[in-house]
C-alpha positions in Angstrom: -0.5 -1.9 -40.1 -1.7 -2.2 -36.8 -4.5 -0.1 -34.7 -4.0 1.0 -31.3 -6.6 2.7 -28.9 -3.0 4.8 -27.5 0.2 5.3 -28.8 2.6 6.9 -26.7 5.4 8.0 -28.5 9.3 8.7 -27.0 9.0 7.6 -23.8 12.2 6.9 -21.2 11.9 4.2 -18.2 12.3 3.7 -14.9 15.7 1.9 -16.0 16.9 5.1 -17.9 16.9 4.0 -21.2 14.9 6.2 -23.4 13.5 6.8 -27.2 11.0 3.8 -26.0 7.1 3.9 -27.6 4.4 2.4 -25.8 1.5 0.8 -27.6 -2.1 0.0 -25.8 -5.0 -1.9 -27.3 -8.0 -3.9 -25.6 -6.7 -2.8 -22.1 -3.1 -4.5 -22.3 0.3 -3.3 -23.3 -0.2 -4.8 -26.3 3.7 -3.4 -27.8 6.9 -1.9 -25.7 9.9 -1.1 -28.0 12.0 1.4 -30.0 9.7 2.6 -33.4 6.1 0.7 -33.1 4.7 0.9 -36.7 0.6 1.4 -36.5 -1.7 4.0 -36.1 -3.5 4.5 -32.8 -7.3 6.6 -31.9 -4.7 8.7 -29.9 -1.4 9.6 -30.2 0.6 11.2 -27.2 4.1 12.8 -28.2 5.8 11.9 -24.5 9.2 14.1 -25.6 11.4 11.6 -23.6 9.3 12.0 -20.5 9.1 9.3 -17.9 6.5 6.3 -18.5 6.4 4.1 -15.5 3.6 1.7 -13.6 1.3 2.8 -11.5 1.5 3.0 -7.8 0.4 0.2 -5.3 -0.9 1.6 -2.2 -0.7 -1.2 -0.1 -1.5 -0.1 3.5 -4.4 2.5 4.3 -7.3 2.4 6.2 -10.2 3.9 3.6 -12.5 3.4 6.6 -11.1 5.7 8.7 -9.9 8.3 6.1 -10.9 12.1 6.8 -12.4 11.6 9.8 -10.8 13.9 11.9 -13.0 17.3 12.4 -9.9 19.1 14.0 -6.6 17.5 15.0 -6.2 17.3 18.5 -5.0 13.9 19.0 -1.2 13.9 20.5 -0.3 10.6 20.2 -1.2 7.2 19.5 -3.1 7.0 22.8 -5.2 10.0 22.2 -5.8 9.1 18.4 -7.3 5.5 19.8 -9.5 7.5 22.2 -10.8 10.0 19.6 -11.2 7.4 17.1 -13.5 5.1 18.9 -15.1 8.6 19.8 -15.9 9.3 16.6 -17.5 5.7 15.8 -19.6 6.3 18.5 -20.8 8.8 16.6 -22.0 7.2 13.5 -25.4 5.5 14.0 -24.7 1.7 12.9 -27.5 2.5 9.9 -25.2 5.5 8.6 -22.0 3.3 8.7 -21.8 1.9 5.5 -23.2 5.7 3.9 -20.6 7.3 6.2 -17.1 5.2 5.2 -18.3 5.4 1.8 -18.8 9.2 1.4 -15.1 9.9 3.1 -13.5 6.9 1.2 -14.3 7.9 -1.8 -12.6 11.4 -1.5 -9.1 9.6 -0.8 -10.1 6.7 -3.5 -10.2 10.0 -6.1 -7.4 11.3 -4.9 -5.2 8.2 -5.4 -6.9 7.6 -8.6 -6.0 11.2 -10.4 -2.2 10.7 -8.6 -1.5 7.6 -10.6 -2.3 4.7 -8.2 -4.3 1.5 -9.8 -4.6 -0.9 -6.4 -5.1 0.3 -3.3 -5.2 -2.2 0.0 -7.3 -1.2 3.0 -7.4 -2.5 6.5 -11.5 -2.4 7.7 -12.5 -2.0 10.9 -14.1 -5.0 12.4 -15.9 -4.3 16.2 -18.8 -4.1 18.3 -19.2 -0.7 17.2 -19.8 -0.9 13.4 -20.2 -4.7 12.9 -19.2 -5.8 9.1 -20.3 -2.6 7.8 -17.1 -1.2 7.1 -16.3 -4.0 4.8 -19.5 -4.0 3.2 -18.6 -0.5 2.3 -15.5 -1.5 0.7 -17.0 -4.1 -1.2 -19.5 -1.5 -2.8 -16.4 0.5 -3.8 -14.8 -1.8 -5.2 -17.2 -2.5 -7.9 -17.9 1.5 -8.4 -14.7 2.3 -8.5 -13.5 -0.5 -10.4 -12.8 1.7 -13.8 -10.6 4.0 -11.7 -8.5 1.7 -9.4 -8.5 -2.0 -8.0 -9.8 -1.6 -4.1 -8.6 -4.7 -2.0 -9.5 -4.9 1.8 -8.0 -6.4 4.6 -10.4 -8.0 7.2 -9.9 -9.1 10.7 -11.7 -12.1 11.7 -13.8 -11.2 15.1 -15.7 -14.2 17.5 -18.6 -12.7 17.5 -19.5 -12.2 14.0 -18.2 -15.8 13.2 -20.9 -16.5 10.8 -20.8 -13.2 8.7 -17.0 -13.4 8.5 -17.1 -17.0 7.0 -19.8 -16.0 5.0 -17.6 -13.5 3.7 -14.5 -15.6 3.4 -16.7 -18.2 1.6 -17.9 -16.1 -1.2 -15.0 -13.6 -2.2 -16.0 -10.9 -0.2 -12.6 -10.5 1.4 -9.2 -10.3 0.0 -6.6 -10.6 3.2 -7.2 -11.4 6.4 -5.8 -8.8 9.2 -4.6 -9.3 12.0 -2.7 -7.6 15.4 -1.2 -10.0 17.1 0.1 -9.0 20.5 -0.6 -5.1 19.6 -0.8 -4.7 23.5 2.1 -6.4 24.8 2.3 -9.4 26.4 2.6 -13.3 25.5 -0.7 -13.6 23.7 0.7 -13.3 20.2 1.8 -16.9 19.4 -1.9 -18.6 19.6 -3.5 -15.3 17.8 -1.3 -16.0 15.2 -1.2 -19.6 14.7 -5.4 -19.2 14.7 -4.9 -16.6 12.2 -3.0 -18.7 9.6 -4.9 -21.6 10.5 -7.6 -19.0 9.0 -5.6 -18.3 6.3 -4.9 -21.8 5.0 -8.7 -22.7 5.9 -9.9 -20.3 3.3 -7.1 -19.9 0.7 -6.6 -15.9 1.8 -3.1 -14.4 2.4 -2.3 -12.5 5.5 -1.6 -8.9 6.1 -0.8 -8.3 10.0 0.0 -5.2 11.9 3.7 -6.7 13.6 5.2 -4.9 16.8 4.7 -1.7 15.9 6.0 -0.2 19.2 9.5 1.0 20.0 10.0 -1.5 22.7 12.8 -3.7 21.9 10.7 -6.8 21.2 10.5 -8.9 18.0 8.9 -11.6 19.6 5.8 -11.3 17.5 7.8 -10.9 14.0 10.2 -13.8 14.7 7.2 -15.7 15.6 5.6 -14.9 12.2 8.5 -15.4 10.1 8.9 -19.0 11.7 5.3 -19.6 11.1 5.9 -18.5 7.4 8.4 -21.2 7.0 6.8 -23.6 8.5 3.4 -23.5 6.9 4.7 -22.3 3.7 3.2 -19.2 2.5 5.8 -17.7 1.0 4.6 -14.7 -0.6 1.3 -14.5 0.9 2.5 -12.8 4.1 2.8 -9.4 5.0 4.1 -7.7 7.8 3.3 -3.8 8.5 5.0 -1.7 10.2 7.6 -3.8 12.5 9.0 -0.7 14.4 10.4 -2.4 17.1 13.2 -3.7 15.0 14.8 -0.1 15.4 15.0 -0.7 19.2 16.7 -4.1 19.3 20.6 -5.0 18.9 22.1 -5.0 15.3 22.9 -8.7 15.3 19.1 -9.3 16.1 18.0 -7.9 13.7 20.0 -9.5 10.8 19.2 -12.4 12.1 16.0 -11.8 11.9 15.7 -9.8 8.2 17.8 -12.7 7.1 14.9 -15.1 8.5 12.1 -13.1 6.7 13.9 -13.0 3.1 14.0 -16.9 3.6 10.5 -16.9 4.4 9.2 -14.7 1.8 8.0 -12.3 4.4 6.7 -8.9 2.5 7.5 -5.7 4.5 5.7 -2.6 4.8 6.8 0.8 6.0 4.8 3.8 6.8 7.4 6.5 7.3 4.6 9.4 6.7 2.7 8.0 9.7 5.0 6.6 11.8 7.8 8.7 12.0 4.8 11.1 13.0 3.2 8.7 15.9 6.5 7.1 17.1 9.5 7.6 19.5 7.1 10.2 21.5 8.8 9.2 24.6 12.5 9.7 24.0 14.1 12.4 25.0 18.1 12.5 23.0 18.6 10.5 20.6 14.5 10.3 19.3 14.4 7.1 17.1 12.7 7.8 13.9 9.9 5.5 14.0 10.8 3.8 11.2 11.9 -0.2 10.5 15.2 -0.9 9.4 14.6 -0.7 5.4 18.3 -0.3 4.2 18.4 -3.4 6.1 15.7 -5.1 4.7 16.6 -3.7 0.8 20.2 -4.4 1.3 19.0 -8.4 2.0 16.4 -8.7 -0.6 13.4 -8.9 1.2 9.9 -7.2 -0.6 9.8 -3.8 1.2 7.1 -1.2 0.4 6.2 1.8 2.0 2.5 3.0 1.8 0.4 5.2 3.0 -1.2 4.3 6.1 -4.1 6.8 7.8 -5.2 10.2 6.0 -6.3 13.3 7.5 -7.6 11.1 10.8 -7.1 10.8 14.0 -3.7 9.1 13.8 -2.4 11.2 11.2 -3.6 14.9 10.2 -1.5 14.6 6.7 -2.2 13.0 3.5 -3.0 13.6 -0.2 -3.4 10.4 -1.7 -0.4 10.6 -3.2 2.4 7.8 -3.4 4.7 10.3 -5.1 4.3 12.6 -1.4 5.1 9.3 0.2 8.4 8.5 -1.7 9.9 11.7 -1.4 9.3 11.4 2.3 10.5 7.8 2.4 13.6 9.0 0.6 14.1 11.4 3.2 13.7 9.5 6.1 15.7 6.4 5.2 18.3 9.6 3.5 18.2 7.9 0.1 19.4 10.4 -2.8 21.3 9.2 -5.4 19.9 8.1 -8.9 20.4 4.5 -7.9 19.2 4.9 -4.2 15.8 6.7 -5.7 15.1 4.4 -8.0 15.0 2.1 -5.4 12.6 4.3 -3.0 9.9 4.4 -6.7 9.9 0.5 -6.7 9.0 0.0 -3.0 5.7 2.4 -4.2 5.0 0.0 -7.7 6.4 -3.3 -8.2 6.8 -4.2 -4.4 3.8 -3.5 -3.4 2.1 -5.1 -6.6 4.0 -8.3 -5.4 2.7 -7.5 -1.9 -1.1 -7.9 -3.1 -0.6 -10.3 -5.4 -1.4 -8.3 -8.8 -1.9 -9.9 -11.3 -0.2 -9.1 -14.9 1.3 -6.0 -13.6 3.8 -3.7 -15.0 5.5 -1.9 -17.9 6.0 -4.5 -20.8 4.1 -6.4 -23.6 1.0 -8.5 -22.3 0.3 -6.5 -18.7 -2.4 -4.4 -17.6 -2.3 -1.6 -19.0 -2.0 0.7 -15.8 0.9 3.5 -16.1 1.8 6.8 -15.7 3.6 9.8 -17.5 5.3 12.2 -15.8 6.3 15.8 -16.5 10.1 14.5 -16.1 12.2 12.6 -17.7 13.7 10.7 -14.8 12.7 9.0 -11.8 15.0 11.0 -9.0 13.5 14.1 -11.4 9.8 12.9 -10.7 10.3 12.3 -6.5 11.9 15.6 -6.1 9.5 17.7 -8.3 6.8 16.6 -7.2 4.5 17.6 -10.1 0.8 16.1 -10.8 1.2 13.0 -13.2 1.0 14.4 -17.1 -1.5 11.2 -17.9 -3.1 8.4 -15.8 -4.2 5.0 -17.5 -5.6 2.5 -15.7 -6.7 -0.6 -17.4 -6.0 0.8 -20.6 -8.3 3.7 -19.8 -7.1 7.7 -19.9 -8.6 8.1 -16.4 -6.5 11.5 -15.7 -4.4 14.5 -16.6 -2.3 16.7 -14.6 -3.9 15.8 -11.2 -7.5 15.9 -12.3 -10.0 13.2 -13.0 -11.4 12.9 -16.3 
């Protein structure tokens, strides 16, 4: 008879199907199926509650997180003003101290609400140098029993040498990049350097892509060729891409069906955008969403993440991928069974395909990095909203009911 380190008993799935056990050993799924024979350190009676995998957050900024004393920024020009403000702030020896302390409440956070990976864009300036990244990179390794941490660093002239340095020896995990964030023609040589980057060194590519509400997709059509022409499917990803809202329908189904033959990953930040965009309409205010019924209804990876917590560009946040679903739901006015269980994917295995996880999932031989909820479904679980029952990552019981262990 075989040993376990967990057995979780009467479990249902993200499919529906129920009356499923779940069997962990060494770290790995070692056993899904009906009746697992074998004796196991623990045992954990789910009653036909929901088992699923953990959440991806793929889109934050760690290094920002928390930094917002009081909330007075009203817009996005105002958050860019008080967020350079508060970098001033920080003495370039306190940096790394600094992003660290605030990181890590967030990085708990996400860890007790059930998410093992977590993918962070990291400031990069004359302000605070490398340090941000550096901080990161610490985190990663002290963190690394509660959740993966994965940056995403832009490559800056003048720290040429540090970056490559970085790039040379693991140190970063995507390269970032904002080509044509303020207007103009300047996107098409920012981002053929920055895949000329990314083939250089072997690193995929996350980019901020026209996140605006002007009707230009000059940028994103420009990034989906690119994609197709260099041939990284799969190892390009494309945040935000609000301006898709503004342009003509035919435009943009042209251009989803572009990116699905590209193998362009999405990413939508309903939580923060629909908070920061459309500021200047008066009747009717668009959403400040992309067009992800679109994008879902043609295949294409779509996630939605988290995006900035409690700072300057957003004064919400908890950490919690379950928040973000419900509110993606919401916005995009997804409700049925069906329609949910398509909103929980775009917070697990979309985003896991986004950064490139590794052995990730619910079934025999992954990771073993899953939750149990309180419910029995998934359309149950987003519309509760209650604290996950148990958090494994790795194999680990990291937390219970909302709380580290």
């Amino acid at each position: 008879m075989q040993h376990f380190d967990y057995l979780i008993k009467d479990v249902s799935l993200v499919s529906g199907e129920t009356g499923f056990d779940v069997a962990v050993k060494d770290g790995k799924i070692a056993e899904i199926a009906r009746g697992i024979a074998g004796s196991a350190d623990e045992v954990i009676d789910a009653a036909g509650r929901l088992a699923a995998p953990a959440f991806v957050d793929s889109h934050t900024h760690l290094d920002k997180a928390m930094s917002a004393q009081n909330f007075d920024a009203n817009g996005l020009g105002e958050a860019i003003g008080q967020s350079r403000a508060f970098q001033d702030s920080v003495p370039i020896d306190k940096v790394r101290d600094n992003v660290k302390e605030r990181a890590s409440i967030v990085l708990d956070w996400e860890a007790a609400n059930g998410t093992c990976a977590i993918k962070s864009h990291v400031l990069l300036d004359e302000k605070w140098g490398m340090e941000a990244l550096y901080a990161l990179n610490e985190l990663k390794e002290e963190y690394k029993d509660k959740i993966q941490v994965l940056n995403i660093t832009p490559y800056d002239p003048a720290f040429d040498k540090e970056w490559r340095e970085a790039a040379s020896n693991g140190q970063i995990d995507f390269i970032a990049g904002y080509p044509g964030l303020l207007g103009g023609d300047d996107y098409a040589a920012e981002t053929d350097f920055l895949f000329d980057l990314a083939m250089e060194y072997d690193l995929p590519l996350d980019l901020h892509v026209n996140e605006a509400d002007a009707p230009d997709l000059r940028c994103f059509e420009y990034v989906i060729n690119k994609t197709l022409e260099t041939g990284l499917k799969g190892r390009v990803t494309c945040g935000h891409v609000t301006g898709m809202n503004a342009v003509p329908d035919e435009q943009a189904a042209e251009d989803i069906a572009i990116a699905k033959e590209a193998g362009v990953n999405i990413i939508t930040l309903p939580s923060c955008n629909m908070y920061l965009m459309g500021r200047d309409d008066k009747q009717p205010v668009r959403r400040g969403l992309t067009r992800v019924h679109e994008f879902l209804e043609a295949g294409v990876n779509i996630s939605f993440a988290s995006d900035n917590i409690r700072d300057h560009f957003r004064p919400f946040g908890n950490g919690d991928m379950l928040e973000e679903a419900l509110f993606t739901a919401q916005c995009i006015q997804y409700g049925t069974v069906e329609q949910l269980r398509k909103v929980f994917a775009m917070g697990t295995i979309n985003p896991a395909a986004n950064c490139l996880l590794k052995d990730y999932g619910l079934k025999s031989g992954c990771n073993a990095s899953f939750n149990l909820f309180r419910e029995k479904t998934v359309n149950d679980a987003i519309i509760s909203q209650h604290p996950r029952t148990h958090v494994f990552h790795n194999g680990k019981l990291i937390a219970k009911n909302g709380l580290l262990l």
